[in-house]
C-alpha positions in Angstrom: -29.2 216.8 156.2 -27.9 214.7 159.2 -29.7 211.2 158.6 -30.4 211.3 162.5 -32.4 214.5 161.9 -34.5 213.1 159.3 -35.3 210.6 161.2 -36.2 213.1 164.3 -38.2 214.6 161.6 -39.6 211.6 160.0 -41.0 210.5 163.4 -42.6 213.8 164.2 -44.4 213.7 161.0 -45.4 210.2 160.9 -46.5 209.8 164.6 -48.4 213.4 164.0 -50.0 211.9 161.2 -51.3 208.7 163.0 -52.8 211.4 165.6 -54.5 213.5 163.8 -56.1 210.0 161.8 -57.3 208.9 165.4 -58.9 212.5 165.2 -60.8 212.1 162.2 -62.1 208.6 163.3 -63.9 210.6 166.7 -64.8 213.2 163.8 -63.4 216.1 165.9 -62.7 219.6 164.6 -59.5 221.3 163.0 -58.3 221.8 166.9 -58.8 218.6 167.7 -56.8 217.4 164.7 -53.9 220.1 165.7 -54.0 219.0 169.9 -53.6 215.2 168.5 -51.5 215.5 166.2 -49.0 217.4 168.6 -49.6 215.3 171.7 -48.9 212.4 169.7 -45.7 213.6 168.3 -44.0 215.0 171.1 -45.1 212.8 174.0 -42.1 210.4 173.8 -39.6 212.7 173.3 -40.9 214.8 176.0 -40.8 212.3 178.1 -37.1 211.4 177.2 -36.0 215.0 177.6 -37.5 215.4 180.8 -35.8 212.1 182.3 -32.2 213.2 180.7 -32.5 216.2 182.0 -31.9 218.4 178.6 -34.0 221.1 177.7 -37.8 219.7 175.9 -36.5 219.3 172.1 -39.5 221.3 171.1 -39.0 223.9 173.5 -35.5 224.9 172.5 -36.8 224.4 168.4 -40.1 225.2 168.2 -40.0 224.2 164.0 -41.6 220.5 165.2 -44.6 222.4 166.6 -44.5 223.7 162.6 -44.6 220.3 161.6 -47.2 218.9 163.7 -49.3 221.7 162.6 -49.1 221.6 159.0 -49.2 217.6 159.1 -52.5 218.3 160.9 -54.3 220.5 158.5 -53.1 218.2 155.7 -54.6 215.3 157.4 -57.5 217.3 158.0 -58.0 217.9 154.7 -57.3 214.3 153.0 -58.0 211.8 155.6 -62.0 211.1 153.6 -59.9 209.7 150.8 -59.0 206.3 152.6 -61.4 203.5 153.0 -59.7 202.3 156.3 -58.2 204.8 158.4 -57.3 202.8 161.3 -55.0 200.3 158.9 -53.3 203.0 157.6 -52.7 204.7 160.9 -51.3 201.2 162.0 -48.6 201.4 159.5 -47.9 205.1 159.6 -47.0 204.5 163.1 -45.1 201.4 162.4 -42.9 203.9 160.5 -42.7 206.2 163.1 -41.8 203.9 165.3 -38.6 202.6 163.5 -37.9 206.3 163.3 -38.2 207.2 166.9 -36.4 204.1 168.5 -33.0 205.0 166.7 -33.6 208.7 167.1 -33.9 208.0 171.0 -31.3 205.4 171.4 -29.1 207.8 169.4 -29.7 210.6 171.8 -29.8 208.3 174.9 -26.3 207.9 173.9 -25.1 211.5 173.7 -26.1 212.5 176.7 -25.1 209.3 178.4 -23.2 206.9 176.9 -24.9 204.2 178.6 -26.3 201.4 175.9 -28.7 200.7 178.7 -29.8 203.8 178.9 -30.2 204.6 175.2 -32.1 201.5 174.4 -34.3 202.4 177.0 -35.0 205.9 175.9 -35.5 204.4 171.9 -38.1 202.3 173.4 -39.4 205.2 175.5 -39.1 207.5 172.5 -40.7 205.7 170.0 -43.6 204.0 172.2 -45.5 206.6 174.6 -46.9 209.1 172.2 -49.1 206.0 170.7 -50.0 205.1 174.0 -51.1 208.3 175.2 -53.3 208.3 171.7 -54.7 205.7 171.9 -55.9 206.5 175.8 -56.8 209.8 174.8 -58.6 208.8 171.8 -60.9 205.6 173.6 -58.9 203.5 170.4 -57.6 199.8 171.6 -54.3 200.4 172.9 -50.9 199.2 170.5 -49.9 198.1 173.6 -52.6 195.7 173.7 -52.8 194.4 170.0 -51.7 190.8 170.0 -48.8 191.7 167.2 -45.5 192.3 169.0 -44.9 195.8 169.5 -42.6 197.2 172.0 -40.2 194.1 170.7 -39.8 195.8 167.3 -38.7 199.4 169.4 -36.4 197.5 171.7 -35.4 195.5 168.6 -34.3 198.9 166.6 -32.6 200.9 169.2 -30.3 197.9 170.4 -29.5 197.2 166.8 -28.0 201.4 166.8 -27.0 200.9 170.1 -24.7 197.8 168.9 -23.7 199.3 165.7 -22.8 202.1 167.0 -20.5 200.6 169.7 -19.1 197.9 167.0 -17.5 201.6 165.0 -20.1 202.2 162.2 -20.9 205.7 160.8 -24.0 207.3 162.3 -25.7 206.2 158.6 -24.6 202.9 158.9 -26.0 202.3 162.1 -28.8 204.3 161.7 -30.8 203.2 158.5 -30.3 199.5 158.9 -31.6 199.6 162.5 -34.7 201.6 162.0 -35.2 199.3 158.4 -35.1 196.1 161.3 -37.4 197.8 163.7 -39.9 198.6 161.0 -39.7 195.0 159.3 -40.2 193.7 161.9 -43.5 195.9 163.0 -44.9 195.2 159.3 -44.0 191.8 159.7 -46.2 191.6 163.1 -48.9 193.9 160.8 -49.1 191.7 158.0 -48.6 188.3 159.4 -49.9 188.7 162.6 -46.4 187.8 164.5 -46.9 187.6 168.2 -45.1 185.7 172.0 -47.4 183.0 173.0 -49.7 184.8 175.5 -49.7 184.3 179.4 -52.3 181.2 179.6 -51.8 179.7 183.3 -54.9 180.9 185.3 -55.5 184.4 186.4 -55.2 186.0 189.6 -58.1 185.5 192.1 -59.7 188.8 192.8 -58.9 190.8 196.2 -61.6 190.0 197.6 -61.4 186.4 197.5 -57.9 186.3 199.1 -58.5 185.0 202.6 
């Protein structure tokens, strides 16, 4: 199989996964399990489809509705057999992530050409379906962890994006760029990796503005 489809694949699974877990942590039922699962999958590339102007990836190939599905139901069945579901939906998405960003920088390219472009819709790919998980799901926000996030996603898909321009194979671009983006993330996970925060003092409040 094309390595860019397994990793189309791969994130569909893995960001299903990580869904459905957020699921079983507001101990919803087997529809709940299936609507996260599938929101969380295909939020970013919807998204990214619907701003390039190509036809919903899911809608023309309705298989990755399949796979959300079935990756529902599994994780419906097994998620009581880990002690902490919130680490391990942490690094499923991690994985996911380094997926999506070179999946969505790859396709930002072949409809545009535009490295801009593509490392924009890696990031976009990779990024929103957590987001709208975690808001759906009342969870603290990826977003707002203090481990770098969107820096491993912009970090992955400009990788490709460079690659690619520089002449390598579609494999050779591909792997070591979503290995980077995913180091990285596991790095942040495991070491706690992070930008020193904004510290000068906050804005005054509206009504306090004179």
């Amino acid at each position: 199989m094309n390595p860019i489809l397994i990793l189309d694949y791969a994130g569909i699974a893995l960001f299903a996964a990580t869904g459905a877990l957020a699921a079983s942590r507001k101990q919803l039922d087997i529809i709940g399990f299936l609507f996260f699962a599938g929101m969380t999958a295909v939020g970013g590339g919807t998204v990214r489809d619907l701003i390039l102007g190509v036809p919903v990836f899911w809608v023309a190939n309705p298989a990755y509705l399949i796979v959300c599905a079935v990756t529902a139901v599994v994780v419906y069945l097994t998620a009581h057999l880990f002690e902490s579901r919130y680490k391990l939906l942490l690094w499923l998405d991690a994985i996911g992530l380094a997926a999506y960003c070179v999946f969505g920088a790859w396709k930002g390219l072949e409809v545009t050409g535009s490295p801009v472009v593509a490392i924009v819709m890696g990031v976009l790919t990779a990024t929103f379906g957590g987001v709208l998980r975690d808001q759906l799901a009342g969870e603290p926000s990826v977003l707002l962890r203090p481990e770098i996030y969107i820096t491993c996603a912009l970090a992955g898909a400009a990788l490709y994006t460079g690659l690619h321009f520089a002449g390598l194979a579609l494999m050779w671009a591909a792997v070591p760029a979503a290995l980077a983006a995913f180091a990285i993330r596991g790095g942040a996970l495991r070491f706690g990796w992070s930008f020193p925060p904004y510290k000068a003092r906050p804005g005054r409040k509206p009504e306090d503005i004179p």
